[in-house]
Backbone as a ProteinNet text record, in pm:
[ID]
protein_1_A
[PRIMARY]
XXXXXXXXXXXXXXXXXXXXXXXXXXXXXXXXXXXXXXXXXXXXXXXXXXXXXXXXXXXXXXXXXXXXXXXXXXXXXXXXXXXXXXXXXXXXXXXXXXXXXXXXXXXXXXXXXXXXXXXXXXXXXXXXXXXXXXXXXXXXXXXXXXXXXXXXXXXXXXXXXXXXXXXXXXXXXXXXXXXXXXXX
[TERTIARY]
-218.2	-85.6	-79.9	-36.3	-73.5	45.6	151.7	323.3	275.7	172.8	160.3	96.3	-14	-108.9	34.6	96.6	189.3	272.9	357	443.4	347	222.8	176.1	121.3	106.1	56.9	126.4	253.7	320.6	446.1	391.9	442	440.8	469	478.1	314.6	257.5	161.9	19	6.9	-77.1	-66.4	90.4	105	21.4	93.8	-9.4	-142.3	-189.2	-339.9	-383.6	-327.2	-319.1	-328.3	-224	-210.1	-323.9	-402	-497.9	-659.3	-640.5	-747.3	-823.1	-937.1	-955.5	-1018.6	-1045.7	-1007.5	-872.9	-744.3	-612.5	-529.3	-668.4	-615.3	-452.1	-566.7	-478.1	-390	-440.3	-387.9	-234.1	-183.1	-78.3	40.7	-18.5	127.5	158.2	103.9	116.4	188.9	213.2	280.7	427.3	489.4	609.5	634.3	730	709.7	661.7	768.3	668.4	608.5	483	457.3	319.3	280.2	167.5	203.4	351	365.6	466.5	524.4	613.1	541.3	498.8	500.4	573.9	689.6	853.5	860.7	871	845.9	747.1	631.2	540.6	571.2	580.1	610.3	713	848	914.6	909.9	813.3	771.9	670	603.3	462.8	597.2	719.1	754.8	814.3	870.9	958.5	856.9	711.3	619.2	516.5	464.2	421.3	435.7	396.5	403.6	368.7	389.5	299.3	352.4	318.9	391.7	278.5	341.3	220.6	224.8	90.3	38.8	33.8	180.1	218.4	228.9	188.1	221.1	117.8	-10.9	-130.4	-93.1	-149.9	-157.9	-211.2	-209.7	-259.9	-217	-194.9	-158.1	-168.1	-95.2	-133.3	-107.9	-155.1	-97	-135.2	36.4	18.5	64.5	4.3	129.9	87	243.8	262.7	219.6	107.4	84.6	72.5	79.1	2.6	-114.1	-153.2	-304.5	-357.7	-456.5	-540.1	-600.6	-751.4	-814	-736.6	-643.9	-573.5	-533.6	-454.9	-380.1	-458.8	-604.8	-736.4	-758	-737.4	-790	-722.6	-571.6	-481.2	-501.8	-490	-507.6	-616.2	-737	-832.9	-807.4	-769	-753.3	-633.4	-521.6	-374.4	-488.7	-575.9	-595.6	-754.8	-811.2	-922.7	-842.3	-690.7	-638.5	-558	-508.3	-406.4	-505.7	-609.7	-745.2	-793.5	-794.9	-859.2	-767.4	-625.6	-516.4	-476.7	-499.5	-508.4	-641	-727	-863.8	-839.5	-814.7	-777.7	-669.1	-545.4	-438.6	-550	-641	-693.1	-778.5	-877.2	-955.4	-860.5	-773.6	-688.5	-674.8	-594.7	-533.9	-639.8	-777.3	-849.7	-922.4	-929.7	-1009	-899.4	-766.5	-676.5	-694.3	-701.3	-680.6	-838	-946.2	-1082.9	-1067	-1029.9	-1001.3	-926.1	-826.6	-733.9	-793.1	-858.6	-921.4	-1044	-1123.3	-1248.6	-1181.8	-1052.3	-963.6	-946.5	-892.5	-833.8	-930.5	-1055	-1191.7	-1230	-1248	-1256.4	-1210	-1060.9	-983.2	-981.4	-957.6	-954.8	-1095.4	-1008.1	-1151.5	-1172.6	-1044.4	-1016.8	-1135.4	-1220.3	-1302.6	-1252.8	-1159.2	-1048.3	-1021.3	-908.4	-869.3	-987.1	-1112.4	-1234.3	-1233.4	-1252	-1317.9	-1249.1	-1066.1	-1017.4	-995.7	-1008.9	-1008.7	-1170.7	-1292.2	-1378.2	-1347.8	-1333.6	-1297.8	-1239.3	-1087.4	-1009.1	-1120.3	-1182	-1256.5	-1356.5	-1398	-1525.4	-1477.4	-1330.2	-1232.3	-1222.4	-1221.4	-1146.2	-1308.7	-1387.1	-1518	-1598.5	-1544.6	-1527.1	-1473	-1353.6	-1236.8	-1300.6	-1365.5	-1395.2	-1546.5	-1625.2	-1727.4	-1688.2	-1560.2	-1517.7	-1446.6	-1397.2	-1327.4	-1453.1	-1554.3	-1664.5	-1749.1	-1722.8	-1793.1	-1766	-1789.2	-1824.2	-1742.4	-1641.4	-1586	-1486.4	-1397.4	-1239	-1168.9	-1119.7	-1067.2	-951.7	-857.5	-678.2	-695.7	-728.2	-697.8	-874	-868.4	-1011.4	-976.9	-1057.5	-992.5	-1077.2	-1006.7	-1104.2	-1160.9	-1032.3	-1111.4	-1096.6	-1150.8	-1137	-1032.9	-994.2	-870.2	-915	-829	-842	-712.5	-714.5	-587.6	-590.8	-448.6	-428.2	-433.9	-472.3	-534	-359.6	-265.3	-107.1	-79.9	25.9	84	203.7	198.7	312.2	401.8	462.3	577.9	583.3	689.1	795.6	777.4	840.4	835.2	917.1	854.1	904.8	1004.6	992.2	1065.2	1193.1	1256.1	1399.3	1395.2	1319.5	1357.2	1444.4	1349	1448.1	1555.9	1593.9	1714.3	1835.6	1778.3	1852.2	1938.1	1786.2	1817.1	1937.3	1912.3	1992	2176.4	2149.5	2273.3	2344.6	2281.3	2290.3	2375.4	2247.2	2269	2438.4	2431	2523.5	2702.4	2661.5	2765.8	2817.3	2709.8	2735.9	2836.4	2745.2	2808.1	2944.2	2964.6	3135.6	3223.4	3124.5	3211.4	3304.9	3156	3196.1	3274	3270.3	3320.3	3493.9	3507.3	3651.5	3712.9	3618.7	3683	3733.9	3650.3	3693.2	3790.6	3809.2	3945	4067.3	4044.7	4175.2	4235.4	4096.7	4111.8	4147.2	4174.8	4215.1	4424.6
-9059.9	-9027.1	-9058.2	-8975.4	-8976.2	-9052.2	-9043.7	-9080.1	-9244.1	-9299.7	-9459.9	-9479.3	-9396.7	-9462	-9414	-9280.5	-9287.9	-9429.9	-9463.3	-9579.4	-9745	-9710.2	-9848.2	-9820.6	-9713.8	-9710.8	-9756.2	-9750.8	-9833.1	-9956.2	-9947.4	-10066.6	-10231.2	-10316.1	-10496.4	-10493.5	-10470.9	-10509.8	-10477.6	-10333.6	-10326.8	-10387.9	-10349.8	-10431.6	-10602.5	-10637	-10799.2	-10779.9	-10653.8	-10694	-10663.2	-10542	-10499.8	-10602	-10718.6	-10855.7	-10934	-10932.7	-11021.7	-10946.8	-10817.4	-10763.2	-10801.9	-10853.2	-10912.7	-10753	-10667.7	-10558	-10521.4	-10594.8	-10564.9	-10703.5	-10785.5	-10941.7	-10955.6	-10811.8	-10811.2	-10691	-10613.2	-10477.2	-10469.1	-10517	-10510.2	-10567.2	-10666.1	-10688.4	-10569.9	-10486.8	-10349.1	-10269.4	-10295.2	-10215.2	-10228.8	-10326.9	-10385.6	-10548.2	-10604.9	-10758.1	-10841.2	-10841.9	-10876.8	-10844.3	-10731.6	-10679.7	-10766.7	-10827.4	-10956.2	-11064.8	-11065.8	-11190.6	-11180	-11085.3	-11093.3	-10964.9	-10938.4	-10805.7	-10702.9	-10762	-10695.4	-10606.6	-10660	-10603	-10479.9	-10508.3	-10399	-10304.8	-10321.6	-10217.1	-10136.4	-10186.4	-10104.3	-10000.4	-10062.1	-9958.2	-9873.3	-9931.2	-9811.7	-9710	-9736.1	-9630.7	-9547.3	-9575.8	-9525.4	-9426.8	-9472.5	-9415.9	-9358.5	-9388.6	-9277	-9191.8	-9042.6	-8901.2	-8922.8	-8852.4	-8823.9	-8668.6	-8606.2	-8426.1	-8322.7	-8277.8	-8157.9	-8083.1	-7999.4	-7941.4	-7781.4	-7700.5	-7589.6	-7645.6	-7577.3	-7557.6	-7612	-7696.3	-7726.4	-7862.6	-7970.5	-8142.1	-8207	-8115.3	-8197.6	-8235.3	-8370.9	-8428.2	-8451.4	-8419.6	-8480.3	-8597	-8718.7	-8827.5	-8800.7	-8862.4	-8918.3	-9005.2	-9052.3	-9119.8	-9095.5	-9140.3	-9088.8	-9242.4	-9253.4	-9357.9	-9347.5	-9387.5	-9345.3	-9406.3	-9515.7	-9575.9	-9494.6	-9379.5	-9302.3	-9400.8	-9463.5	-9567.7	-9627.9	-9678.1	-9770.3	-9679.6	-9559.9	-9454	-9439.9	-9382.6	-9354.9	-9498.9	-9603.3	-9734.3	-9692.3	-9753.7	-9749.5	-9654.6	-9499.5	-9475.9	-9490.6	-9489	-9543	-9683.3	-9778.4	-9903.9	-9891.3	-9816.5	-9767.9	-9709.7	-9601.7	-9521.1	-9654	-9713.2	-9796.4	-9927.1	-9983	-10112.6	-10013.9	-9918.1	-9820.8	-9782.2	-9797.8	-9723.8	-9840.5	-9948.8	-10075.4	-10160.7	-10113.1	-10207.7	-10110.1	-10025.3	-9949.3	-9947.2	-9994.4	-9988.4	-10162.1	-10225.9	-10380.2	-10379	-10328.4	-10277.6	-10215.6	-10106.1	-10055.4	-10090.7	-10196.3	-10283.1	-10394.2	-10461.6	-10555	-10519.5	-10374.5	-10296.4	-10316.8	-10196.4	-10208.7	-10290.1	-10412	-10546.3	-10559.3	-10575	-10630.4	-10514.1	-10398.9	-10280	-10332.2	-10351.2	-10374.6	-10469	-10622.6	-10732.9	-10747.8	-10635	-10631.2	-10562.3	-10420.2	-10326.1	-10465.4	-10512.5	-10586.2	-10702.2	-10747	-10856.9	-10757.5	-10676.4	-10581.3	-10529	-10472	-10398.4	-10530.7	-10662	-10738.3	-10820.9	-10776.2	-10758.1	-10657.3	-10527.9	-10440.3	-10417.1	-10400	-10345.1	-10213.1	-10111	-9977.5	-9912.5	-9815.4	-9741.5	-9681.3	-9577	-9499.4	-9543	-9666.7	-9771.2	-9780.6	-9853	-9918.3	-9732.1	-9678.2	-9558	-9498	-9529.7	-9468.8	-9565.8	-9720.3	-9840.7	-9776.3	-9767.4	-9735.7	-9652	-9518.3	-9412.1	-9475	-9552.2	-9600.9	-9705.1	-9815.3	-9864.8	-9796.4	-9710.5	-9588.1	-9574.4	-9494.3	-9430.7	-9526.8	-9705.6	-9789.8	-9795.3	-9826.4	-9880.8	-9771.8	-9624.3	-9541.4	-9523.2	-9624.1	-9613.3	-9733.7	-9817.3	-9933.8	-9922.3	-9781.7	-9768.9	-9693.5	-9606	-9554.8	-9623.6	-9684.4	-9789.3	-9896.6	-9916.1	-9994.9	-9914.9	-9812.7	-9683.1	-9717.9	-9749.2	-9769.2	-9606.9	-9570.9	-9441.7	-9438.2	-9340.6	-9348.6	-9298.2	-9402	-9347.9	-9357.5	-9333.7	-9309.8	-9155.5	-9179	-9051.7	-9006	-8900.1	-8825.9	-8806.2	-8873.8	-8808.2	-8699.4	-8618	-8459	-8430.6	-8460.7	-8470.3	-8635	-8653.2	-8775.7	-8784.9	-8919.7	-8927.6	-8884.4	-8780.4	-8717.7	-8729.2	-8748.1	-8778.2	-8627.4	-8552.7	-8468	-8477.9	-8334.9	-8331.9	-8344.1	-8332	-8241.8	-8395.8	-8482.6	-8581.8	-8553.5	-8653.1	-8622.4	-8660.2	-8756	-8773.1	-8823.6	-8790.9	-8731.9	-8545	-8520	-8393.6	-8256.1	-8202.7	-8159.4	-8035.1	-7979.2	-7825.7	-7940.2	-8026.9	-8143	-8188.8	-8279	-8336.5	-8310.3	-8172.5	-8166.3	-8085.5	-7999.8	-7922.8	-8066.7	-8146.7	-8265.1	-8370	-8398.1	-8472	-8359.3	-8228.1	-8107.3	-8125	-8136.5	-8135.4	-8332.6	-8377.7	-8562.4	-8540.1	-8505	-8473.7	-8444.9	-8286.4	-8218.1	-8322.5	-8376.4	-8426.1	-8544	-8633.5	-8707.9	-8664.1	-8601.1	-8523.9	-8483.4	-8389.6	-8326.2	-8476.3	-8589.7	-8678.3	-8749.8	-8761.2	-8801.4	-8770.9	-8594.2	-8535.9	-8512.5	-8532.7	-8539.7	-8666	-8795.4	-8941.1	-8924.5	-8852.5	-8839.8	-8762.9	-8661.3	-8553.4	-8679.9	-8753.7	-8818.2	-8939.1	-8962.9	-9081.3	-9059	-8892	-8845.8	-8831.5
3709	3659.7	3510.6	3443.9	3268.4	3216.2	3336.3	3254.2	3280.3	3342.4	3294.6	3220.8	3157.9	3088	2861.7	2897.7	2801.1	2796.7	2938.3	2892.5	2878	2895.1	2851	2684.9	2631.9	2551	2438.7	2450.9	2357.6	2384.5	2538.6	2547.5	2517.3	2562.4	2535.5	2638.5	2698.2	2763.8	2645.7	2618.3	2550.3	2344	2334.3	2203	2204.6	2284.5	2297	2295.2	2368.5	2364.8	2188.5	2165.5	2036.6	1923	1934.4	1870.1	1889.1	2010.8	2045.2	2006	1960.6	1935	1801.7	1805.7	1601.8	1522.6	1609	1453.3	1378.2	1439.8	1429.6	1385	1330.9	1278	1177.5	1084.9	940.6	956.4	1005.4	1003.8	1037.5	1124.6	1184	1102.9	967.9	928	823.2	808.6	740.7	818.3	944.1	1009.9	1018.2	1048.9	1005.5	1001.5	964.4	906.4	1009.5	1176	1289.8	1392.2	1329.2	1447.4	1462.5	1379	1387.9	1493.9	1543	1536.1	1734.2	1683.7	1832.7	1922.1	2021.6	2082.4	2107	2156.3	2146.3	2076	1937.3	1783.6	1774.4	1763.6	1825.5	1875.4	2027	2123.4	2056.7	1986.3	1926.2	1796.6	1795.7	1623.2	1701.1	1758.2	1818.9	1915.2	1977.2	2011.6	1961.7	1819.6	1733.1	1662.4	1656.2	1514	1611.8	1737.9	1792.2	1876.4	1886.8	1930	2043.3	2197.7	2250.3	2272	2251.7	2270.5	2383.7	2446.1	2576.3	2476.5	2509.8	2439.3	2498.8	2468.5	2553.5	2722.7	2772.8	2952.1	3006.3	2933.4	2988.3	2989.5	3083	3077.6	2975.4	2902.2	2759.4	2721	2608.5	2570.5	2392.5	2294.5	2167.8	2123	2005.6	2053.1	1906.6	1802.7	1657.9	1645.4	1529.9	1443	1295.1	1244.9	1067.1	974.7	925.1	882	679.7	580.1	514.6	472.4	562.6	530.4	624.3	592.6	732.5	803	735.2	782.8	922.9	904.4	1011.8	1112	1060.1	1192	1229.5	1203.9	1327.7	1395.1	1319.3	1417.9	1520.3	1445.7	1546.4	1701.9	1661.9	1794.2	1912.3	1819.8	1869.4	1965.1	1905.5	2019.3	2092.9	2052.9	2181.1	2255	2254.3	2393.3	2478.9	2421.3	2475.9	2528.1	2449.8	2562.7	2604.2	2647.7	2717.4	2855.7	2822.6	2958.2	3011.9	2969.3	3007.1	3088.5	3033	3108.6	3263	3223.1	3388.7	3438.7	3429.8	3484	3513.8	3474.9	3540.7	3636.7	3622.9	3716.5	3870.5	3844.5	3945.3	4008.7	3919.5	3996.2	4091.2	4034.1	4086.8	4241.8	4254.9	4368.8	4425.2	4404.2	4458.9	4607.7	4529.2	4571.2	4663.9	4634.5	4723	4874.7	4794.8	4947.1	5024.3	4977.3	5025.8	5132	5031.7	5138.8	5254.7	5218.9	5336.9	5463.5	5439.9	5539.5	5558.9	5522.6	5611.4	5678	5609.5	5711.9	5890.6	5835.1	5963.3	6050.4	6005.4	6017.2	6150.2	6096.3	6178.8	6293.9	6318.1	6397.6	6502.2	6425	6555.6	6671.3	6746.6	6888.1	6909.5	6878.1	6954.8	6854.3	6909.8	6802.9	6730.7	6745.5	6663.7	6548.8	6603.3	6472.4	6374.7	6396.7	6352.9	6276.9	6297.4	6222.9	6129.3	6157	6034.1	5942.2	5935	5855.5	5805.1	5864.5	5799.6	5697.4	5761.6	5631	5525.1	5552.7	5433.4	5337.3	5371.5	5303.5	5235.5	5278.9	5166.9	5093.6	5094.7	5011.1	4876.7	4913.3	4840	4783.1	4843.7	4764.4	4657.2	4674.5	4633.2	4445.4	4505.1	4350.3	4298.2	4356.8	4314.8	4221	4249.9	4180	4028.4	4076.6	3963.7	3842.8	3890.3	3785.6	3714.4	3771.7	3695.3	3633.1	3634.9	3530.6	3363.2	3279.1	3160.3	3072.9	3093.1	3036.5	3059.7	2969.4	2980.6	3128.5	3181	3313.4	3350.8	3268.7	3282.7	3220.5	3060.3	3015.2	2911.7	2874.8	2846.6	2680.9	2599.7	2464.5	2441.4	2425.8	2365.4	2212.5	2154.5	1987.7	1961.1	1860.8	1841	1731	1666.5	1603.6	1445.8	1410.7	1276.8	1199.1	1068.2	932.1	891.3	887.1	812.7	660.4	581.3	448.7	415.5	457.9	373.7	406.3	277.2	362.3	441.6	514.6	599.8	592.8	503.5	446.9	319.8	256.6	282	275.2	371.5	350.6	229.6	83.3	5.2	23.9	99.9	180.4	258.2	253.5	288.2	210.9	128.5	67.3	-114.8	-179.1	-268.2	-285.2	-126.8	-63.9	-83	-6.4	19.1	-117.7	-191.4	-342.1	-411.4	-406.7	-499.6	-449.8	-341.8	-229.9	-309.9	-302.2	-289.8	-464.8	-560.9	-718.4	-759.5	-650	-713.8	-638.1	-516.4	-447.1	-507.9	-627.6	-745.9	-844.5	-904.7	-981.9	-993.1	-895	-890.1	-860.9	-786.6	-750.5	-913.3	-1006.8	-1118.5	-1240.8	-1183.2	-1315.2	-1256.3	-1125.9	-1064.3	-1072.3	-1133.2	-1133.7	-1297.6	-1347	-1518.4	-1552.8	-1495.6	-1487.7	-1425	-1340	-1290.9	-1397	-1483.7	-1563.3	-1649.1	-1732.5	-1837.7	-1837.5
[MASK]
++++++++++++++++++++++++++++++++++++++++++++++++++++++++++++++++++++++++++++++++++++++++++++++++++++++++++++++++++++++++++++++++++++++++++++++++++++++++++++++++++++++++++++++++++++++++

């Protein structure tokens, strides 16, 4: 399911790990004043500052953010999607083990063959997820390209912004030249 590995990705679970990560010692007080320091904090700027947008009608996924140190925005997403895949691959091992122990608790209980055979099946099934999750590769979500910085910056954007300043200028302006007409 992709809608958990999105809400951990910028959530308080992976922000902490984020905090606890030492390529992200220094980095993070560049991000805002405490995102070094509280997770809370974190989680709220990583949800405010990053994207996750589908990509048309397909399960794809794009994932940004607007940084203007590139260097860091590629870190950055780079370690959101590796503690975002790692914290559900510990979540799934966790389950896992628990569903395992439970079926060989039960496995050893029942007598009826029936029973015994569909607890079998279920335990394959589990020892199954249990090989997949110790697989060494991304196993929540698949990154397809890797993380790239656009050549255009991305903010501020010039096509708003000097529509906006012209609009701001002139709304000065008349303000001032109507305080001088009243003062005359």
């Amino acid at each position: 399911d992709y809608s958990v590995y999105e809400t951990l990705m910028t959530g308080p679970r992976v922000s902490a790990a984020l905090q606890k990560d030492e390529a992200f010692a220094g980095s993070l007080k560049k991000l805002c004043r405490d995102c070094a320091d509280d997770p809370a904090s974190l989680s709220e700027w990583l949800s405010r500052h990053v994207r996750i947008r589908q990509i048309g009608s397909t399960q794809l996924r794009r994932i940004s953010v607007a940084l203007s140190d590139r260097a860091l925005a590629m870190d950055l997403l780079r370690a959101l999607h590796r503690l975002s895949d790692e914290t559900i691959r510990i979540d799934q091992r966790i389950r896992t083990d628990q569903r395992i122990s439970y079926l060989r608790e039960q496995l050893a209980l029942v007598t009826n063959p029936d029973h015994r055979d569909a607890l079998v099946g279920l335990l394959k099934e589990q020892e199954r997820t249990r090989m997949m999750v110790g697989i060494d590769g991304d196993f929540a979500a698949e990154a397809i390209d890797p993380p790239s910085v656009s050549h255009d910056p991305v903010s501020p954007n010039p096509f708003m912004l000097f529509p906006a300043l012209a609009v701001i200028g002139a709304g000065v302006g008349a303000g001032i030249g109507l305080s001088r007409k009243r003062l005359q």
